[in-house]
Residue frames relative to the residue before (quaternion, step in Angstrom):
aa qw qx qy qz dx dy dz
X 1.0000 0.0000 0.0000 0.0000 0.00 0.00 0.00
X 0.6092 -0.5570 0.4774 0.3011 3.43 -1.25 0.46
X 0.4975 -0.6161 0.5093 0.3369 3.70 -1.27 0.26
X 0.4469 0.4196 -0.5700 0.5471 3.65 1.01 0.21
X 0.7749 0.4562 -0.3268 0.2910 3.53 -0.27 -0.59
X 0.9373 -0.0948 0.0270 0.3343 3.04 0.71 -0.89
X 0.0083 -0.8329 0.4309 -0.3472 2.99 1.92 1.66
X 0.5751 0.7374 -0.3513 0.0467 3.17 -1.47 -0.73
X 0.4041 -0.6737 0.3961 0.4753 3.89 -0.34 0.39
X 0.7893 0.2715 -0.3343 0.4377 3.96 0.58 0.45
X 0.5482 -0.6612 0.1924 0.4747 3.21 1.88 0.98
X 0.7425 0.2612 -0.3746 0.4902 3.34 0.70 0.70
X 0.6383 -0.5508 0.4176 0.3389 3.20 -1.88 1.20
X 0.3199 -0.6218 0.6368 0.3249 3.35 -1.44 0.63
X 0.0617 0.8105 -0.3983 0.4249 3.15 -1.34 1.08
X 0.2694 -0.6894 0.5659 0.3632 4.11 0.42 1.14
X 0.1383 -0.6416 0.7514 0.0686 2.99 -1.98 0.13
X 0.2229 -0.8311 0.5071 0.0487 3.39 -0.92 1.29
X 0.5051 -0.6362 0.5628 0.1533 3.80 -1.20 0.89
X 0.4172 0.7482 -0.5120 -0.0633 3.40 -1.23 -0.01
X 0.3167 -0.8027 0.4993 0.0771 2.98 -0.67 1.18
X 0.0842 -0.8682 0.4739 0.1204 3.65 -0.08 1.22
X 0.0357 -0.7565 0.6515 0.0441 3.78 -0.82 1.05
X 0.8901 -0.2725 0.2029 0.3038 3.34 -1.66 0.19
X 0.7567 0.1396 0.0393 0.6375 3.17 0.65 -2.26
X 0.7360 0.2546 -0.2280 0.5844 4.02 0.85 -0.23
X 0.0387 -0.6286 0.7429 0.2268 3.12 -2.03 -0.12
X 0.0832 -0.7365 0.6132 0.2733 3.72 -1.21 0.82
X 0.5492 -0.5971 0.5839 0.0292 2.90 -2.27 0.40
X 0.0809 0.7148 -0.6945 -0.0111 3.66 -0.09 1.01
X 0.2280 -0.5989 0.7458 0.1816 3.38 -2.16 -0.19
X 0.4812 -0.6209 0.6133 0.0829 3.07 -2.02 0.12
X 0.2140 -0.4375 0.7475 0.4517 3.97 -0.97 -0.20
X 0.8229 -0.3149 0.4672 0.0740 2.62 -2.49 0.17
X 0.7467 0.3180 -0.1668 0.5598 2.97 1.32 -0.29
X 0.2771 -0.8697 0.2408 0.3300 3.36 1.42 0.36
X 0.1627 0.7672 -0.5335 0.3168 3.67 0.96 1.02
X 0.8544 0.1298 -0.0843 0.4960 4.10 0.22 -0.53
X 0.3256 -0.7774 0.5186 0.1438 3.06 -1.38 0.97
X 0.1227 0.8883 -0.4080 -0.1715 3.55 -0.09 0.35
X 0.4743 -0.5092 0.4883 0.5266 4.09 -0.49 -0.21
X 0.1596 -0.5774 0.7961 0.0860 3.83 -2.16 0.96
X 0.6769 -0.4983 0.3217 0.4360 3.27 0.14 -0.22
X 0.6119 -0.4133 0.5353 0.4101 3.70 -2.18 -0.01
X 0.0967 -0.7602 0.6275 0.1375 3.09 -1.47 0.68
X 0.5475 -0.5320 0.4566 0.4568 4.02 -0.52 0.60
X 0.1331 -0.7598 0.5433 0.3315 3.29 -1.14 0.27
X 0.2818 -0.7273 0.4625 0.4216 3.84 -1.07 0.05
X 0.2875 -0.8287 0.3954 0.2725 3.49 -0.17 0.34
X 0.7233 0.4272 -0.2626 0.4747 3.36 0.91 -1.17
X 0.1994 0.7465 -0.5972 0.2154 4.20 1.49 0.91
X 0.0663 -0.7112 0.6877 0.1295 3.18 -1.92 -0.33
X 0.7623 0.3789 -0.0869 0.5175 3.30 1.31 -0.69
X 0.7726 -0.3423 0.3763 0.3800 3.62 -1.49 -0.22
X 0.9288 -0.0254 -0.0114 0.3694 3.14 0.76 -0.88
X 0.0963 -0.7228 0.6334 -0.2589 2.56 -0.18 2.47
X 0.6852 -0.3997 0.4400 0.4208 3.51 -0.89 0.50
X 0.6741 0.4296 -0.1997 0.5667 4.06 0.08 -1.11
X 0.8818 0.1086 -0.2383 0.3923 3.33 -0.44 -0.43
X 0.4466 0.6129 -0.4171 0.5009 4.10 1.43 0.89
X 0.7520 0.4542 -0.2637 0.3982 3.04 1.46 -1.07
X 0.6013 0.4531 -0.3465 0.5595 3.47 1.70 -0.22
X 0.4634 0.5382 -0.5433 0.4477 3.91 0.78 0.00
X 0.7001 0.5909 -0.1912 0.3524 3.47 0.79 -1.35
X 0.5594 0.3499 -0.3039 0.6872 3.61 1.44 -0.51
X 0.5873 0.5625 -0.4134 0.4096 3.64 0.14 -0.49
X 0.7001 0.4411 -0.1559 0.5395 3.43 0.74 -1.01
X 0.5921 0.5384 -0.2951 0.5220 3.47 0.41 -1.28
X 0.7873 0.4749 -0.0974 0.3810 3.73 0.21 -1.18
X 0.0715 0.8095 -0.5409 -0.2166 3.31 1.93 -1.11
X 0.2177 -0.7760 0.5603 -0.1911 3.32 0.15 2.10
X 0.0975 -0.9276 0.3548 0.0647 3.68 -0.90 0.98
X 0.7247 -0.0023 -0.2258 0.6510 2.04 2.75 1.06
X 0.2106 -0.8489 0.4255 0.2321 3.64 -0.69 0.41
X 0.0955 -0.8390 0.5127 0.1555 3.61 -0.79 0.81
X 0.2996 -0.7413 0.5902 0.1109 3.16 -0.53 1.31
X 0.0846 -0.7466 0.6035 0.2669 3.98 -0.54 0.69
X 0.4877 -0.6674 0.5569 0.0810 3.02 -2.02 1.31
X 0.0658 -0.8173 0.5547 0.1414 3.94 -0.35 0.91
X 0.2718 -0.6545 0.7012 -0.0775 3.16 -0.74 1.80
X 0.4135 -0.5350 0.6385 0.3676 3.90 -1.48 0.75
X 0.6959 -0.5086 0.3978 0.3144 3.46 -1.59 0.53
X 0.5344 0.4228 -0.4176 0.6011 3.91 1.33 0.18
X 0.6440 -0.5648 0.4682 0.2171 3.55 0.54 -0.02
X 0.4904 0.5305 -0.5168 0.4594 3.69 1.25 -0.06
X 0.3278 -0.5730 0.5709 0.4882 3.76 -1.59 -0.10
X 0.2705 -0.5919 0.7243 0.2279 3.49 -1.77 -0.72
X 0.8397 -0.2754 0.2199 0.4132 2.98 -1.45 -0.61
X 0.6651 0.4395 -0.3611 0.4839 3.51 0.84 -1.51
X 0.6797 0.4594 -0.4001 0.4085 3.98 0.52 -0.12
X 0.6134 0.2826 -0.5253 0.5177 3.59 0.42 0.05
X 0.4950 0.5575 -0.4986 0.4421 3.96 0.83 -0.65
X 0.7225 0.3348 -0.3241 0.5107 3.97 -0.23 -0.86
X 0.7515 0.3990 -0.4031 0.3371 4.10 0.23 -0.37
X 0.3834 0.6015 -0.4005 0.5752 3.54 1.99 -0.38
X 0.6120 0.2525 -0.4064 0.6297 4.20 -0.04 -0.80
X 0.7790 0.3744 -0.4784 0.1556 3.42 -0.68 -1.02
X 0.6000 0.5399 -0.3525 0.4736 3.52 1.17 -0.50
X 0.5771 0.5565 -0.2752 0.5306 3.93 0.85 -0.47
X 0.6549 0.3719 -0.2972 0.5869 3.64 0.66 -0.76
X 0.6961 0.4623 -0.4301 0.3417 3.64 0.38 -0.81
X 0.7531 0.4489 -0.2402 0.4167 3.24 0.93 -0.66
X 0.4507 0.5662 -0.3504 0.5946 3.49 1.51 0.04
X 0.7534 0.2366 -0.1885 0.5838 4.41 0.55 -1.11
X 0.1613 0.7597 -0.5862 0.2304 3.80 1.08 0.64
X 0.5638 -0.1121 -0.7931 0.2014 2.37 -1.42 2.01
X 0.4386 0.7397 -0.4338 0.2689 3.52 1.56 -0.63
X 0.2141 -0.7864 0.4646 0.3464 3.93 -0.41 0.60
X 0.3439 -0.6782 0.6310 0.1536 3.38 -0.91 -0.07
X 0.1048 0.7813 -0.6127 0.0558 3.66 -0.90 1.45
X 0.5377 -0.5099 0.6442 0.1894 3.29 -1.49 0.65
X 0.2634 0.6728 -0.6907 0.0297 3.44 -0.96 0.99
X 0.8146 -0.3765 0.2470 0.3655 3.49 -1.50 0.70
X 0.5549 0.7512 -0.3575 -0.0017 3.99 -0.76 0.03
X 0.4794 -0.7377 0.4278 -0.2072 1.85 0.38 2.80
X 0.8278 -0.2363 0.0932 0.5003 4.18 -0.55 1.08
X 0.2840 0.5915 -0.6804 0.3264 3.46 0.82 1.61
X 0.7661 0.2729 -0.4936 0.3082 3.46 -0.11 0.22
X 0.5614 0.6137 -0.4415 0.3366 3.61 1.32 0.05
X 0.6766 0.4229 -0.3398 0.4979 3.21 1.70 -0.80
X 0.4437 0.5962 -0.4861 0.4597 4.06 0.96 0.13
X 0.8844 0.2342 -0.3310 0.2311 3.36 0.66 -0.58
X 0.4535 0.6438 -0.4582 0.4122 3.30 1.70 0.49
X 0.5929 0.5792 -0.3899 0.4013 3.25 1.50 -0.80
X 0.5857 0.4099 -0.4071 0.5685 3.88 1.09 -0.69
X 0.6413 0.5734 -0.3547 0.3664 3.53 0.21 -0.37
X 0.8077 0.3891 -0.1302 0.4234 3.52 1.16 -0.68
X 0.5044 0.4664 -0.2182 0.6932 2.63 2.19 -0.17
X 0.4626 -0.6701 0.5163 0.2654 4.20 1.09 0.77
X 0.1140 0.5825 -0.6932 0.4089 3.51 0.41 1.56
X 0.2149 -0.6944 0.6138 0.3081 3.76 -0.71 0.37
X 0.6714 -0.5160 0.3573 0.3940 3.61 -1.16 0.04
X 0.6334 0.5100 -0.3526 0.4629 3.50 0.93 -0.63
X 0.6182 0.4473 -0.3913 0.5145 3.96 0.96 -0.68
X 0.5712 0.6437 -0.4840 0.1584 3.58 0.32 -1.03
X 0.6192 0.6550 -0.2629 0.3441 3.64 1.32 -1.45
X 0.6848 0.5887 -0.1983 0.3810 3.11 1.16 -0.77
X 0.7882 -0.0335 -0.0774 0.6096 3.54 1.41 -0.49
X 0.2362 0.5806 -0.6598 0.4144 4.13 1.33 1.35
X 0.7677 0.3779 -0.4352 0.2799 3.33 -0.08 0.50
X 0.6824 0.4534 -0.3178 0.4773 3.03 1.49 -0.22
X 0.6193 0.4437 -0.3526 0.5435 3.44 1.93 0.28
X 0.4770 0.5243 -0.4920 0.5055 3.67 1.06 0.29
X 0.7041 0.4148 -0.3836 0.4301 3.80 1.18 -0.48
X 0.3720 0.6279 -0.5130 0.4519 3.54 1.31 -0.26
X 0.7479 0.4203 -0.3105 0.4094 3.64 0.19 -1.69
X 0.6419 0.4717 -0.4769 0.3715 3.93 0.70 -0.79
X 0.8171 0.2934 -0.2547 0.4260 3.46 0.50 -1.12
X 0.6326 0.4851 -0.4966 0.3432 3.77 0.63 0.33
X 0.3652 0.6595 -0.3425 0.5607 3.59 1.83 -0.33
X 0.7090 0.4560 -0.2646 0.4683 3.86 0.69 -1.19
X 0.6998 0.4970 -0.3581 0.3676 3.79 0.94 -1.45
X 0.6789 0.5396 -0.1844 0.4626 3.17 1.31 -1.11
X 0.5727 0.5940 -0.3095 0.4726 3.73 1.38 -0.03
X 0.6734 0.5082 -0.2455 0.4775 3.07 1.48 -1.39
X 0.5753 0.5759 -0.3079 0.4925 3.71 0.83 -1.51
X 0.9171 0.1442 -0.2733 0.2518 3.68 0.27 -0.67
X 0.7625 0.3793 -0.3541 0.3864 3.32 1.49 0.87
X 0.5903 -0.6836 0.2218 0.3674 2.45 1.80 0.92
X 0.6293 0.2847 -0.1385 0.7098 4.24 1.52 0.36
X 0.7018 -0.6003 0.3524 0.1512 3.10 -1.73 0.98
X 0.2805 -0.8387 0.3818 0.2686 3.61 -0.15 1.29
X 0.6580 0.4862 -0.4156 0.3974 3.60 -1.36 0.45
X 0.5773 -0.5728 0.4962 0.3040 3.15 -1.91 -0.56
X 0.6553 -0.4500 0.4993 0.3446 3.50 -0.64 0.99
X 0.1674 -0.5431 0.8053 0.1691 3.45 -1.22 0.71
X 0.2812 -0.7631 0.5810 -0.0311 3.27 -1.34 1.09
X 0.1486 -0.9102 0.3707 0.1097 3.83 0.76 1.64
X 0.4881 -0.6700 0.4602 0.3178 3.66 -0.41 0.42
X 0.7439 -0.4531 0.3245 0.3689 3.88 -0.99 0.93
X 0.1734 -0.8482 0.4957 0.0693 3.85 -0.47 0.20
């Protein structure tokens, strides 16, 4: 890896870090500071579903925050069933996650676990008097809060980038 990526006096590059939480008909978008210590929401992005390539509307508009942000990674969260097997929505989220990686190339792109982040986004909007009808509009961009604050807090305490490496295919 490069020293932008993975430099740093606690071995990693300072450097936002982006969330995303990929769903069917949406995908949300969280960010970092520079110092990856806070998660916040960027917003919902349509998804396209019927993509195949780089350049689908959805995955340009996260290159574009990536960039914008000069992002020194991207975690893409990976929904595993609560036993840990995958399914469908997991090969579905490693299909985008591989497309985006190659779209925020050199930026890497990892897959990290996030197992009942949107169930726990929506008690958190729920506990925080979100009615149920608003929630739809921005549980995805708080299920990406949970992916990438789950990551900041992954990195900070082992001291390396959480997840699995998206692994891009030859070019």
């Amino acid at each position: 890896m490069s020293e932008f990526h993975e430099a740093g006096s606690a071995g990693l590059a300072r450097g936002a870090r982006l969330g995303v939480d990929v769903g069917k008909a949406r995908v949300g978008l969280a960010a970092s500071d520079p110092d990856g210590l806070v998660a916040t929401p960027v917003e919902t992005v349509a998804r396209v579903l019927d993509a195949t390539g780089v350049d689908s509307s959805d995955v340009r508009r996260i290159a574009d925050e990536a960039r914008e942000r000069f992002a020194a990674v991207v975690y893409v969260g990976l929904p595993r069933h609560l036993s840990g097997a995958e399914g469908a929505a997991t090969a579905d989220a490693r299909a985008f996650a591989t497309r985006l990686a190659l779209a925020v190339a050199p930026v890497p792109v990892r897959m990290v676990d996030e197992r009942m982040s949107t169930v726990t986004a929506t008690s958190q909007l729920r506990a925080a008097g979100r009615k149920a009808k608003s929630h739809r509009k921005v549980i995805d961009q708080a299920a990406a809060v949970i992916i990438l604050q789950s990551a900041l807090d992954l990195e900070r305490t082992a001291g390396t980038r959480a997840g699995e490496l998206v692994e891009t295919p030859p070019t």
